[in-house]
Each structure stands twice: as C-alpha cells, then as structure tokens.
Residue, then its C-alpha position, 0 to 999 in steps of 0.5 A: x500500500x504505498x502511495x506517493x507522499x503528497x497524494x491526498x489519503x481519501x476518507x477510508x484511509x484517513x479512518x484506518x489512520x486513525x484508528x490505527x493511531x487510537x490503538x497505537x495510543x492504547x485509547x479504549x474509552x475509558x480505563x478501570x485500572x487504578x490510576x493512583x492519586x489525584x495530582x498535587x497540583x494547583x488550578x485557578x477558577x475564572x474567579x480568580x480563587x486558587x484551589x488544589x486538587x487535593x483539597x477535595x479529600x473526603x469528596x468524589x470529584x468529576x474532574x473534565x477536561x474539554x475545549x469550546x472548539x471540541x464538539x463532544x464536548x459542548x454536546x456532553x456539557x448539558x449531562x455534566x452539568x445535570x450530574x452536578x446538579x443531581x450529586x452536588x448536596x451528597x458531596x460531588x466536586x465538579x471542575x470543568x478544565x479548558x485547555x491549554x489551547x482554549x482562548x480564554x476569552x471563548x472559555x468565559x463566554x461558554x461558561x457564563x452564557x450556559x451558566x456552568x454552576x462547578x468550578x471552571x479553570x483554564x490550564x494555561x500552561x498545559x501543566x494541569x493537562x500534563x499532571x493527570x496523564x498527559x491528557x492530550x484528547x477531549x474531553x477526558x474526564x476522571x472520577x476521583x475517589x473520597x481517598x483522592x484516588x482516580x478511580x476511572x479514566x474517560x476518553x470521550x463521553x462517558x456513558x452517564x448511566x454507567x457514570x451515575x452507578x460510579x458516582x453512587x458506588x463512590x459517594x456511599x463509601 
C-alpha cells in the first residue's frame, strides 16, 4: 500500500489512520485500572480563587477536561452539568478544565452564557493537562475517589448511566 507522499489519503484511509493511531495510543474509552492519586497540583477558577486538587479529600470529584472548539464536548456539557446538579448536596466536586489551547476569552463566554454552576479553570500552561496523564484528547474526564484516588479514566463521553452507578458506588463509601 504505498502511495506517493503528497497524494491526498481519501476518507477510508484517513479512518484506518486513525484508528490505527487510537490503538497505537492504547485509547479504549475509558480505563478501570487504578490510576493512583489525584495530582498535587494547583488550578485557578475564572474567579480568580486558587484551589488544589487535593483539597477535595473526603469528596468524589468529576474532574473534565474539554475545549469550546471540541464538539463532544459542548454536546456532553448539558449531562455534566445535570450530574452536578443531581450529586452536588451528597458531596460531588465538579471542575470543568479548558485547555491549554482554549482562548480564554471563548472559555468565559461558554461558561457564563450556559451558566456552568462547578468550578471552571483554564490550564494555561498545559501543566494541569500534563499532571493527570498527559491528557492530550477531549474531553477526558476522571472520577476521583473520597481517598483522592482516580478511580476511572474517560476518553470521550462517558456513558452517564454507567457514570451515575460510579458516582453512587463512590459517594456511599
């Protein structure tokens, strides 16, 4: 299957790459395997307040990161924001990182127009997204255990019913 360097991969060539590349990666969706502790790293909201994620010890956390510019994304935040809102009174912590790559500005407006009611920060050096992994897609979101353990990876959006179970299991531990 050779093919000249600057002839254009037609669009099964282009899935086959990608996916080539997705198990290159080892991407499964998400991963059940323990991923150790929280990082110790520190993130700030757009309100300015400065906050570790270490600090949620004795909590669950659903930690997400996400773009404005990445489709799923946007289409997931709506079941995001439905997830705090039905687990935030029984101690779930919700934080919303934009990446690196998100213009600020763009990231603020989502935020205030769709009203996010958890914590939104912007990962301005890419140093959050590096701690946890290195996250590189979106969105990818972790559940964070009251222990601060990550207890569960997702790489894409989560199936939310499976998620709900997650976060039920973990908020009565």
């Amino acid at each position: 299957m050779s093919q000249a360097i600057d002839a254009p991969l037609n669009r099964r060539q282009l899935l086959l790459a990608t996916a080539a590349a997705g198990l290159a990666w080892g991407l499964t969706g998400c991963s059940d395997a323990g991923q150790g502790s929280v990082p110790d790293v520190s993130f700030t909201q757009l309100d300015g307040s400065q906050h570790r994620f270490t600090d949620f010890k004795g909590k669950v956390a659903l930690i997400n990161f996400w773009a404005t510019s990445c489709t799923t994304c946007v289409k997931e935040m709506p079941e995001i924001v439905a997830t705090h809102q039905r687990y935030k009174a029984q101690g779930l912590e919700t934080v919303a990182i934009a990446m690196q790559y998100d213009p600020p500005a763009y990231v603020m407006q989502f935020a205030q127009s769709r009203q996010l009611p958890f914590r939104v920060a912007m990962d301005h050096t890419g140093d959050i997204a590096n701690a946890f992994g290195p996250v590189q897609l979106t969105p990818t979101t972790f559940v964070v255990d009251k222990k601060g353990q990550v207890v569960k990876r997702y790489i894409g959006e989560p199936d939310f019913k499976a998620l709900h179970a997650l976060i039920e299991q973990l908020l009565k531990a």
